[in-house]
ZAKE-185153 format. One record per residue (C-alpha): residue number from 1; residue in three letters; x, y, z. Coordinates in pm, 1 decimal. Layout:
+-----+--------+----------+----------+----------+
! num ! residu !        X !        Y !        Z !
+-----+--------+----------+----------+----------+
! NUM !    ALA !        X !        Y !        Z !
...
+-----+--------+----------+----------+----------+
//
This chain:
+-----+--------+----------+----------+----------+
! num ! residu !        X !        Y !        Z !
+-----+--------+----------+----------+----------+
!   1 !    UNK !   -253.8 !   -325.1 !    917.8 !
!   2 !    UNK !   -289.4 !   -677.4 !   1085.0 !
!   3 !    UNK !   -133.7 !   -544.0 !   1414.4 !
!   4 !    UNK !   -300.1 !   -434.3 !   1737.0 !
!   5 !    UNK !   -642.5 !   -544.8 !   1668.2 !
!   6 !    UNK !   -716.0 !   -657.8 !   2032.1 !
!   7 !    UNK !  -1006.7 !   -411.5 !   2178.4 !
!   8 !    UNK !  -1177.7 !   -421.7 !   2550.7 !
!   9 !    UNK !  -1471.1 !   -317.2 !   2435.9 !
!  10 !    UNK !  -1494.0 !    -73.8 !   2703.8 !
!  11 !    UNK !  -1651.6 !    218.4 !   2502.2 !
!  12 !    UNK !  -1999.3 !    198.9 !   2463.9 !
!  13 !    UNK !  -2044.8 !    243.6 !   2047.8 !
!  14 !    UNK !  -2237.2 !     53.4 !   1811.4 !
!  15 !    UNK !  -1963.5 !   -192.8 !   1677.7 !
!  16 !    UNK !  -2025.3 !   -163.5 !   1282.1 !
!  17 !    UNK !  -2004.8 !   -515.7 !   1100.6 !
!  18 !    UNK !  -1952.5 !   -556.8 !    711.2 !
!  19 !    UNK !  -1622.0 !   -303.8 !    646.7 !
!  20 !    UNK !  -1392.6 !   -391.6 !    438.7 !
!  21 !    UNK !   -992.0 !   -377.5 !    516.8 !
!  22 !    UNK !   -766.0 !   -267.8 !    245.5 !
!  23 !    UNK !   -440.0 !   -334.9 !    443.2 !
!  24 !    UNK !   -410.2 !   -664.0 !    605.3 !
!  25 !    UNK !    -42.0 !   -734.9 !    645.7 !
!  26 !    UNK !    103.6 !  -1055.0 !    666.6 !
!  27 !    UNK !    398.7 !  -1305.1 !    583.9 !
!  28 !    UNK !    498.7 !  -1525.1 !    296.4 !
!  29 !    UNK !    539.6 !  -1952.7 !    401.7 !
!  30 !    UNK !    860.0 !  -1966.0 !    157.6 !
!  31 !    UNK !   1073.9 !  -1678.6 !    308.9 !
!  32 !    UNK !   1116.7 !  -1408.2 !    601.5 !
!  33 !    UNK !    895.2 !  -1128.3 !    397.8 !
!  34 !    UNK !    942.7 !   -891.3 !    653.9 !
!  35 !    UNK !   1314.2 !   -864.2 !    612.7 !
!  36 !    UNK !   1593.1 !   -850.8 !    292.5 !
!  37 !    UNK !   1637.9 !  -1160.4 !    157.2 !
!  38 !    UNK !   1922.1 !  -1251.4 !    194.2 !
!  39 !    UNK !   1904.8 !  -1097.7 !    529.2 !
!  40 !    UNK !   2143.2 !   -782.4 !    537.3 !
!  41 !    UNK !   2125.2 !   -517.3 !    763.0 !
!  42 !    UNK !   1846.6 !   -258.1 !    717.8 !
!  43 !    UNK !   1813.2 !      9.6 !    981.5 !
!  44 !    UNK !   2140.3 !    242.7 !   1060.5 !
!  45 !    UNK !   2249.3 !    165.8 !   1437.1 !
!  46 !    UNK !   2018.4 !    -93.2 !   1533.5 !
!  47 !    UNK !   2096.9 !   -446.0 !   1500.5 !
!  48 !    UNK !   1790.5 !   -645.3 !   1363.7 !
!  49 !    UNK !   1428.6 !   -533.9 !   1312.6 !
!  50 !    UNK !   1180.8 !   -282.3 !   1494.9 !
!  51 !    UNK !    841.6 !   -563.0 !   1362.3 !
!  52 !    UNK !    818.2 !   -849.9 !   1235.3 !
!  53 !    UNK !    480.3 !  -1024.4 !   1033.3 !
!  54 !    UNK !    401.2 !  -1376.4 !   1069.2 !
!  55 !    UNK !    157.5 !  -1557.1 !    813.8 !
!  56 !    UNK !   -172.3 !  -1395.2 !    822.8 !
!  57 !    UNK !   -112.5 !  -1258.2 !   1218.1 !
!  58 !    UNK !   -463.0 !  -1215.7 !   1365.0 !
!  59 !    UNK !   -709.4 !  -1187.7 !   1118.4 !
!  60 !    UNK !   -843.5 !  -1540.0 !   1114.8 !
!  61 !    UNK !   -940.0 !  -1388.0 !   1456.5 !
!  62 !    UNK !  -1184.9 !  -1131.9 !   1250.6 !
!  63 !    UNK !  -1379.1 !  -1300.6 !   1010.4 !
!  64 !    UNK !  -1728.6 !  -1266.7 !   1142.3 !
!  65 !    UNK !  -1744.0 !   -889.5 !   1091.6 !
!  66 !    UNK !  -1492.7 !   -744.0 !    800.1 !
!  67 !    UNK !  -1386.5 !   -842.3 !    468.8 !
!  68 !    UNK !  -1016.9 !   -868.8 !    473.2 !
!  69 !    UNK !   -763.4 !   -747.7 !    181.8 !
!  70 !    UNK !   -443.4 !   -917.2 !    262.5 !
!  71 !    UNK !   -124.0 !   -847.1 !    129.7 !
!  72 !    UNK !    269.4 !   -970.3 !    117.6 !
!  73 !    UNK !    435.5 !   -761.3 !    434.7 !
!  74 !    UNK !    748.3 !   -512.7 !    342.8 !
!  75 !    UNK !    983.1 !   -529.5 !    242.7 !
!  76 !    UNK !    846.4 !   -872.9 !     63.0 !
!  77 !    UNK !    925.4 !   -928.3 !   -293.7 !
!  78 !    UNK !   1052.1 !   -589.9 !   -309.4 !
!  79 !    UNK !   1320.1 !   -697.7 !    -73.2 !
!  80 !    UNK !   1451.2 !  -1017.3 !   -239.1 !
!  81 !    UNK !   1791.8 !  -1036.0 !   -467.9 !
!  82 !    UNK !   1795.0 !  -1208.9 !   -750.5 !
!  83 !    UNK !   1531.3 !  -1215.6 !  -1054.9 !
!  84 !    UNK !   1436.3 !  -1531.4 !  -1067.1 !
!  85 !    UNK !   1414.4 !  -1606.7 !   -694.8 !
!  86 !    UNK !   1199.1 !  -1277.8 !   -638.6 !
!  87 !    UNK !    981.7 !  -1420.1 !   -972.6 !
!  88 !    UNK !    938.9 !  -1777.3 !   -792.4 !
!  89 !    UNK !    862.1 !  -1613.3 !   -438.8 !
!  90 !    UNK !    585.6 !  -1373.8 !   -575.1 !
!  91 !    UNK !    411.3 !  -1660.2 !   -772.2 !
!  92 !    UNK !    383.7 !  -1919.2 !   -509.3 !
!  93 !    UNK !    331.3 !  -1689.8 !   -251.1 !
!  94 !    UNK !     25.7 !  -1557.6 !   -413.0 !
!  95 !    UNK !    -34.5 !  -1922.7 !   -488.8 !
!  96 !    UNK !    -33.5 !  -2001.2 !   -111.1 !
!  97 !    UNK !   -250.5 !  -1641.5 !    -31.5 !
!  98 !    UNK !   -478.3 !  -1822.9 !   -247.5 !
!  99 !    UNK !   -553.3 !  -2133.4 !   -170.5 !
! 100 !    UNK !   -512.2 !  -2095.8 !    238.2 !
! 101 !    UNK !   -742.4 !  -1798.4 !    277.2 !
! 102 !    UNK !   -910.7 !  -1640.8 !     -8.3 !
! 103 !    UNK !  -1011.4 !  -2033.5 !   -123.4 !
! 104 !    UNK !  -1133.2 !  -2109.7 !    192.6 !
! 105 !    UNK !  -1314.1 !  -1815.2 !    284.6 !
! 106 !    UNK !  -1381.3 !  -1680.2 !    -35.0 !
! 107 !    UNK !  -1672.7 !  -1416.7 !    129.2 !
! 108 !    UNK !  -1421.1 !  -1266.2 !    388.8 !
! 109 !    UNK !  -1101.6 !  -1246.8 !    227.3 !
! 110 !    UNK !   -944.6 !  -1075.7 !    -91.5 !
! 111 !    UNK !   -610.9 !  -1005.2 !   -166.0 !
! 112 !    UNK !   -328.7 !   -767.0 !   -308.3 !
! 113 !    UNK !   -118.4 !   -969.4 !   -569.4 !
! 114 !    UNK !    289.9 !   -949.4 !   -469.6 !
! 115 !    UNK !    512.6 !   -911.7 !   -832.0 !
! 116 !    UNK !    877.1 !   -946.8 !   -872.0 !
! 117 !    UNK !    946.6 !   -559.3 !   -998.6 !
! 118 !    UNK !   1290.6 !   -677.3 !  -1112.0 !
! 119 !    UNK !   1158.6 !   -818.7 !  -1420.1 !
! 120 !    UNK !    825.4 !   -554.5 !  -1493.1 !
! 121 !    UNK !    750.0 !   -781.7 !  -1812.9 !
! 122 !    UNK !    736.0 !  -1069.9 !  -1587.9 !
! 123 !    UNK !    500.0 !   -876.1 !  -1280.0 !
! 124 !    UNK !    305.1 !   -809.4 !  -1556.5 !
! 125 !    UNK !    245.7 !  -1161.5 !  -1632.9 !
! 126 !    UNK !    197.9 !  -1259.8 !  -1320.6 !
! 127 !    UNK !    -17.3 !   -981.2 !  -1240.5 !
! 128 !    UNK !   -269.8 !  -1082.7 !  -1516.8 !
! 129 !    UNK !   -246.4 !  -1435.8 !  -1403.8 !
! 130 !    UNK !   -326.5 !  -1347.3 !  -1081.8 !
! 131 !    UNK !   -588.1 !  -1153.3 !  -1150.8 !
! 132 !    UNK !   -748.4 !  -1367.3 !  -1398.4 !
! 133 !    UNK !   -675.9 !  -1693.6 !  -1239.7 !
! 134 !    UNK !   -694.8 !  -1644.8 !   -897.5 !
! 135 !    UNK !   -942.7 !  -1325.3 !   -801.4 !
! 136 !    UNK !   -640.5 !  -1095.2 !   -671.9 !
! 137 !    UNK !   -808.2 !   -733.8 !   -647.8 !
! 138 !    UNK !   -504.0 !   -546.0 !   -784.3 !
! 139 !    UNK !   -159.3 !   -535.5 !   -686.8 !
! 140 !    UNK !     49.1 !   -401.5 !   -365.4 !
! 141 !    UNK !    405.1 !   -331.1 !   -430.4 !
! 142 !    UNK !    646.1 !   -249.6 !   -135.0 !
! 143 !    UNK !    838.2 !     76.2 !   -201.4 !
! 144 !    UNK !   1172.9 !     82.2 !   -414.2 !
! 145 !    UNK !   1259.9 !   -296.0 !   -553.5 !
! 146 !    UNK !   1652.9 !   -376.0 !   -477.2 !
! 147 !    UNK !   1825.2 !   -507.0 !   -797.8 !
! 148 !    UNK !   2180.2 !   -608.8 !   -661.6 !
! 149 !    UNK !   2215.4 !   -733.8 !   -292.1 !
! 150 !    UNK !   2575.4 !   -644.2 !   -323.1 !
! 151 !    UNK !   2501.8 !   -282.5 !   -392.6 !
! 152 !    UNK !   2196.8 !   -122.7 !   -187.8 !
! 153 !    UNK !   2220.4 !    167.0 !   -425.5 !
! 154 !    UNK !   2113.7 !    -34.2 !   -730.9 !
! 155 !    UNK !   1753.4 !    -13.9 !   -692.1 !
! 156 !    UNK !   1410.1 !    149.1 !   -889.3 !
! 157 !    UNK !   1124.7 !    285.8 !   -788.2 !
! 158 !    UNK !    802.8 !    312.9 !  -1039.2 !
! 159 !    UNK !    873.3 !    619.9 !  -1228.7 !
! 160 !    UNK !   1129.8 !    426.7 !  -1402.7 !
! 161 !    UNK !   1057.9 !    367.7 !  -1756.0 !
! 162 !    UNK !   1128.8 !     28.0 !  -1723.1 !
! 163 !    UNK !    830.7 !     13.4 !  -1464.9 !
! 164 !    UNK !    604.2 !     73.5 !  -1800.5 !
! 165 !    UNK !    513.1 !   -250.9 !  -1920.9 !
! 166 !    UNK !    346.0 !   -343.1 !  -1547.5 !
! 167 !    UNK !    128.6 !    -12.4 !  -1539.8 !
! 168 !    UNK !     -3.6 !    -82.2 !  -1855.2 !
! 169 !    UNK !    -94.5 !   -409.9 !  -1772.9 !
! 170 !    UNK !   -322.3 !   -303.8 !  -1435.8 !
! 171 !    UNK !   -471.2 !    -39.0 !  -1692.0 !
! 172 !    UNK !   -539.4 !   -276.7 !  -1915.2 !
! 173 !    UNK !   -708.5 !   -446.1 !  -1620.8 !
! 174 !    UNK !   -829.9 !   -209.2 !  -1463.8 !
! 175 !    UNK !   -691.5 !   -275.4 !  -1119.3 !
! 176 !    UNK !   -583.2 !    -51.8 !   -843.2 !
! 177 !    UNK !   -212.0 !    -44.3 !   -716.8 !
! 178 !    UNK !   -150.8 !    -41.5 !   -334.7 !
! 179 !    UNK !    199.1 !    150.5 !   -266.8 !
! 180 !    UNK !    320.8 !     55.5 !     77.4 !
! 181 !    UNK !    588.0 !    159.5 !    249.4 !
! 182 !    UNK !    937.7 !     59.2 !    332.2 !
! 183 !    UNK !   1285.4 !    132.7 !    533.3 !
! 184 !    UNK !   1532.4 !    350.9 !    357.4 !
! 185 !    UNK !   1841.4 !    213.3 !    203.6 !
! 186 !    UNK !   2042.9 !    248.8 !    479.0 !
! 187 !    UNK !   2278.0 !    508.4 !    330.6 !
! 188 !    UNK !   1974.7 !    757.4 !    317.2 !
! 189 !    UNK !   1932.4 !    682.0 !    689.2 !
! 190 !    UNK !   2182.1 !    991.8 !    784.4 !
! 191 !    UNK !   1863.7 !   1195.2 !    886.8 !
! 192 !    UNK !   1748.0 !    947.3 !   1146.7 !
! 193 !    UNK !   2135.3 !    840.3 !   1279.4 !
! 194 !    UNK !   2100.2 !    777.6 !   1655.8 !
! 195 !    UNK !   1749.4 !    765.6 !   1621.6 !
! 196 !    UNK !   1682.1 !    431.6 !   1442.2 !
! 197 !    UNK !   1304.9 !    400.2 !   1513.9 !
! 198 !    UNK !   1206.2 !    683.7 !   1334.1 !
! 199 !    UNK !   1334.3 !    487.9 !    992.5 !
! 200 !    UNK !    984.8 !    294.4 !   1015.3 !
! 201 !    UNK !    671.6 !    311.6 !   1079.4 !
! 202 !    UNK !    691.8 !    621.8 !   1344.1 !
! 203 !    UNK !    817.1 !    852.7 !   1071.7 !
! 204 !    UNK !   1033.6 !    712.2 !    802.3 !
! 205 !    UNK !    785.8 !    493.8 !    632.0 !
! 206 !    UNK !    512.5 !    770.0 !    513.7 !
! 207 !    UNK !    796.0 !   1016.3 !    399.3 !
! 208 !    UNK !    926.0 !    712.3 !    201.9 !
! 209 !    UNK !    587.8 !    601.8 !     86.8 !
! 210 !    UNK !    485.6 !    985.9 !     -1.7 !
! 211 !    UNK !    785.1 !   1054.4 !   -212.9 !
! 212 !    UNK !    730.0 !    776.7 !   -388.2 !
! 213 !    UNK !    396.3 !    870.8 !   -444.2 !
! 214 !    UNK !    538.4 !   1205.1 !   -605.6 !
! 215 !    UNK !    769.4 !   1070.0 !   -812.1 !
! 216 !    UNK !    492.5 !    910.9 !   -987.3 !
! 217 !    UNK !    329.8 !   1195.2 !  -1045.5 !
! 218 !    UNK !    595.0 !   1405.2 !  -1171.6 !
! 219 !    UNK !    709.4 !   1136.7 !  -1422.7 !
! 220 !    UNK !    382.6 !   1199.0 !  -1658.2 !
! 221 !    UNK !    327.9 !    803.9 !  -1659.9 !
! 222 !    UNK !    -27.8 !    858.6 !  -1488.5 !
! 223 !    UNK !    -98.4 !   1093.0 !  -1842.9 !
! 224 !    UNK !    -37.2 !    801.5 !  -2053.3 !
! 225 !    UNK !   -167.5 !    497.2 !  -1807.5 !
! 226 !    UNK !   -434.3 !    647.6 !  -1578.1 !
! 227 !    UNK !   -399.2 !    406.3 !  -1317.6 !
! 228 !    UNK !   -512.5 !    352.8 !   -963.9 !
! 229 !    UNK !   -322.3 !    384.7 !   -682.6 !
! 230 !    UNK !   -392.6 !    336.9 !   -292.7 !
! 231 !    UNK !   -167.6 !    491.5 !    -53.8 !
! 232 !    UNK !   -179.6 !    392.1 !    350.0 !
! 233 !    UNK !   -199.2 !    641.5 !    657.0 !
! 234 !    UNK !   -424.1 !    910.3 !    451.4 !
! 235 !    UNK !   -235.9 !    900.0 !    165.1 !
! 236 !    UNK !     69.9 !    933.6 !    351.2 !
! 237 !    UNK !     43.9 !   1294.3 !    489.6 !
! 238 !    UNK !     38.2 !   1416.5 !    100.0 !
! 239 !    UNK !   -376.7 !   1565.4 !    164.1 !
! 240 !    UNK !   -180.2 !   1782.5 !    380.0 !
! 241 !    UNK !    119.4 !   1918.3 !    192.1 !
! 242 !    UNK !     20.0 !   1871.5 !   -183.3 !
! 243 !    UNK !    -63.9 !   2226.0 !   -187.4 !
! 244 !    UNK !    252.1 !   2371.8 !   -106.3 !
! 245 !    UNK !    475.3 !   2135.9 !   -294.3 !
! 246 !    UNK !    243.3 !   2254.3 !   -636.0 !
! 247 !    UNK !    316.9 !   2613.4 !   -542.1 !
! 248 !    UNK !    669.2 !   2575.3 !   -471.8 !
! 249 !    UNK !    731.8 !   2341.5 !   -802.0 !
! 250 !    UNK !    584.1 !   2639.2 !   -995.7 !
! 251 !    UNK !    886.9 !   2858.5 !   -865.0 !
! 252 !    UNK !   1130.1 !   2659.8 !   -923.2 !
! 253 !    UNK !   1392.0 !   2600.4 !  -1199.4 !
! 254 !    UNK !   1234.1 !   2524.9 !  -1542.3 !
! 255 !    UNK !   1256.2 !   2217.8 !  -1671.1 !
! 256 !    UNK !   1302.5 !   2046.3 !  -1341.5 !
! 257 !    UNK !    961.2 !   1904.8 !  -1252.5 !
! 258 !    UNK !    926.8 !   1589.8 !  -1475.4 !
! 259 !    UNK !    705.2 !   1547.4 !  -1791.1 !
! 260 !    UNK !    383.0 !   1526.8 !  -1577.7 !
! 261 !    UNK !    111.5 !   1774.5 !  -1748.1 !
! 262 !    UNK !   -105.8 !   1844.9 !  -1453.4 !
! 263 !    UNK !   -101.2 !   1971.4 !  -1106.1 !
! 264 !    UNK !     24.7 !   1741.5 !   -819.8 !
! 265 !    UNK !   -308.0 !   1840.7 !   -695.6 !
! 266 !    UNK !   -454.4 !   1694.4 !  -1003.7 !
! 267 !    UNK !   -309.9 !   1389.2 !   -980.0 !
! 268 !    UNK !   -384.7 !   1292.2 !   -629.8 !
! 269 !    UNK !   -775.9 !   1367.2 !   -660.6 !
! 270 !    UNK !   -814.7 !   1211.8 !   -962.0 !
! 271 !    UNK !   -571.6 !    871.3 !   -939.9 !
! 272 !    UNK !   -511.0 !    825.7 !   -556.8 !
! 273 !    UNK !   -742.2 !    636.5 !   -285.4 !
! 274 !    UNK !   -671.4 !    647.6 !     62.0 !
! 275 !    UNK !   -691.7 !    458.3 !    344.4 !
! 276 !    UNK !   -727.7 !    535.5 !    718.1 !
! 277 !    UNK !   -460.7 !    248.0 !    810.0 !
! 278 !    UNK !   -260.7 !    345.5 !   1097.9 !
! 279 !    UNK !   -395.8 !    653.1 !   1177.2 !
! 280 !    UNK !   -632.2 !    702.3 !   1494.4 !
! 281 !    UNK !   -751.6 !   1065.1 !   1495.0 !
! 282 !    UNK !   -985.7 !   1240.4 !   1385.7 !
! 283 !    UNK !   -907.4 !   1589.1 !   1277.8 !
! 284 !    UNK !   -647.8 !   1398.7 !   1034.0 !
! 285 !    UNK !   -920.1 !   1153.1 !    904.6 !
! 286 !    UNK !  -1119.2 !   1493.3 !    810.8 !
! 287 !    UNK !   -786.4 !   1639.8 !    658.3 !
! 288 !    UNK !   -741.3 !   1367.0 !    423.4 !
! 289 !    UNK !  -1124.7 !   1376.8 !    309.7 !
! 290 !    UNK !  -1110.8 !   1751.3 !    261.6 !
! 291 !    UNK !   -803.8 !   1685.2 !      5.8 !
! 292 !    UNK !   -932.0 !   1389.3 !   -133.4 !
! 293 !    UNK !  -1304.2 !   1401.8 !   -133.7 !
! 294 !    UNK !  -1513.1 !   1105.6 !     63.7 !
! 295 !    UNK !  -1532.3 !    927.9 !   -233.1 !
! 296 !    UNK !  -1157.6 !    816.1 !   -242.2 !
! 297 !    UNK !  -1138.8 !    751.9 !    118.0 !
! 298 !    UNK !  -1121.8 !    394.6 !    294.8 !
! 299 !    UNK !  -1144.4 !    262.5 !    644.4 !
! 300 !    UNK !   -899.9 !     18.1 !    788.8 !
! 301 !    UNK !  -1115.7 !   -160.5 !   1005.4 !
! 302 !    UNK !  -1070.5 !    -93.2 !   1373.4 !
! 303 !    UNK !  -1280.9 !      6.7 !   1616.6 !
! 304 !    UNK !  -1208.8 !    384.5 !   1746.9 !
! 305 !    UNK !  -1368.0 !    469.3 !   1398.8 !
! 306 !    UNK !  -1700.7 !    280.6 !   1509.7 !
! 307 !    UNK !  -1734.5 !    636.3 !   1792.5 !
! 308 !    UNK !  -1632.5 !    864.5 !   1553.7 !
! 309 !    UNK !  -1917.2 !   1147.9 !   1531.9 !
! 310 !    UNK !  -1966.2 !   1176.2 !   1181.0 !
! 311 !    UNK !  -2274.0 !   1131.7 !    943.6 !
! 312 !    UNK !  -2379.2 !    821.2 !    848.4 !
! 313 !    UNK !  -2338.3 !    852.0 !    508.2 !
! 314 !    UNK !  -1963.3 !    938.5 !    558.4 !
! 315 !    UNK !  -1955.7 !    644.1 !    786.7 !
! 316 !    UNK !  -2108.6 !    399.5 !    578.3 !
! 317 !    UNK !  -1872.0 !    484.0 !    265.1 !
! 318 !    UNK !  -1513.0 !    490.8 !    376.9 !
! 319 !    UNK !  -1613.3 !    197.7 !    575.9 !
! 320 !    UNK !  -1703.7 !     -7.5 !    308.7 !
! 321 !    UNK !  -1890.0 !    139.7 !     17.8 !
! 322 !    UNK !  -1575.3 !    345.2 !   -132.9 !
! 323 !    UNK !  -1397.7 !     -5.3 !   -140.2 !
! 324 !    UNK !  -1708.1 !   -184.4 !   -294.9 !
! 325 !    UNK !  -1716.7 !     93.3 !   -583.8 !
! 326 !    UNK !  -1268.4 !      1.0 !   -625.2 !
! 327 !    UNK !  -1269.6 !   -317.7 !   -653.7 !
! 328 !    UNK !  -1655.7 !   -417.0 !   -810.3 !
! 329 !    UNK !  -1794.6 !   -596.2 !   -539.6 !
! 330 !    UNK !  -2140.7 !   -688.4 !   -496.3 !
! 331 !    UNK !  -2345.6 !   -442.1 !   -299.0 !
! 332 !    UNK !  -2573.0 !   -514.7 !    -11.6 !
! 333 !    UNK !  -2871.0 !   -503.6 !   -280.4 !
! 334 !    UNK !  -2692.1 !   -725.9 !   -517.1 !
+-----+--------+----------+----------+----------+
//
């Protein structure tokens, strides 16, 4: 996250240079990515947004001691109407990514391609174009994609079969996939009525991001395309509660579960990566490793982790060695 970076520098740690950031969120120069477009109301009794992401933010402030993955913020493409327009936003905006940041400082930043979702034949296209063409690392897709402005209920998460043609193609590339959160449609907001802050990032976001997350799993797709995928804010609480939702699925009605042929458990040690991004403590950090394994565990680049007693081995791979294995960057000894 590209928010609340600013540190006094009043603890006394060793400051550790050379981490890598796999969630650097920022805005899009052609429309207001961190809101519907067209703008329509989004949170249940609250008028406007909680955030809002300008281009880039602060991390031109950072470049002398991180490597930077930046992405499109949410809702972003996921967020626009119309097929064509969401097409045309996701290419130039991954044109502009491109040639304002990654161009320039082609040692500090990477970044997470945005695809239009409402057309998976076309993300896939522009996936492998931006991939091939211009360096992007993988792809970060914001949540459920909205299909019909006029009807908030039209919409599709990844599990849909429709969704196929785009997995195969980061298979086939061998790319990760970062899932990132977003707001509810606001007619599932009746849990958080009254209470309109919980919808994002307090609350709302991870159980949105972590259901997704299951729905992915249950589906079987990750049987026939073995991708990827990167979830934020240790995995989105899932380390924690995986366990339970395997052992409850097994209870429950037959047939019920999805086509997946593996545990959930399975799935998320085997095809999920997560990062540390807007979490600051410690005992969940050590949660999500414990579920995970170190291996599959990434740093987001601020400083609290710097103090953190932990070994330096640990230390030295989520904050920037688990990232250099994902995406095949050079190591210090290349």
């Amino acid at each position: 996250m590209a928010m609340n970076r600013e540190t006094t520098r009043s603890i006394p740690v060793v400051r550790r240079t050379g981490k890598i950031a796999l969630e650097e969120a920022m805005g899009s120069p052609l429309f207001a990515a961190h809101q519907n477009y067209p703008p329509r109301p989004v949170i249940k009794d609250l008028d406007g947004l909680p955030f809002s992401t300008e281009f880039l933010a602060d991390v031109e402030s950072r470049l002398d001691d991180v490597e930077l993955r930046l992405n499109l913020t949410s809702p972003g493409i996921e967020g626009v109407s119309g097929t064509e327009t969401a097409i045309y936003f996701a290419r130039e905006t991954n044109n502009a990514i491109y040639n304002k940041y990654v161009r320039t400082y082609p040692d500090r930043f990477g970044f997470f391609a945005c695809v239009a979702m409402h057309d998976p034949e076309e993300a896939a296209k522009e996936l492998e174009r931006a991939v091939s063409q211009l360096g992007a690392k993988g792809a970060l897709i914001n949540g459920f994609t909205n299909l019909d402005d006029r009807d908030e209920k039209k919409l599709r998460y990844l599990d849909a079969p429709e969704c196929e043609p785009f997995l195969k193609m980061l298979h086939q590339l061998q790319v990760p996939l970062y899932i990132h959160p977003r707001l509810l449609p606001v007619h599932q907001q009746v849990l958080y009525s009254q209470y309109p802050n919980l919808v994002s990032a307090s609350y709302g976001f991870g159980a949105e991001c972590a259901g997704h997350a299951l729905r992915i799993m249950c589906s079987g797709i990750l049987d026939k395309y073995p991708v990827t995928i990167i979830l934020g804010l240790c995995a989105e609480a899932l380390p924690f509660i995986i366990h339970r939702a395997d052992q409850r699925m097994k209870i429950g009605t037959p047939g019920t579960n999805g086509a997946h042929n593996h545990s959930l458990m399975h799935y998320s040690q085997n095809h999920f990566h997560a990062t540390l991004a807007g979490v600051r403590r410690y005992s969940t950090m050590k949660n999500t490793i414990e579920g995970l394994g170190e291996s599959r565990s990434n740093e987001d680049a601020v400083d609290w982790f710097d103090g953190l007693e932990v070994n330096e081995s640990t230390r030295m791979a989520i904050a920037a060695g688990n990232a250099t294995r994902l995406f095949g960057l050079p190591t210090m000894a290349d």
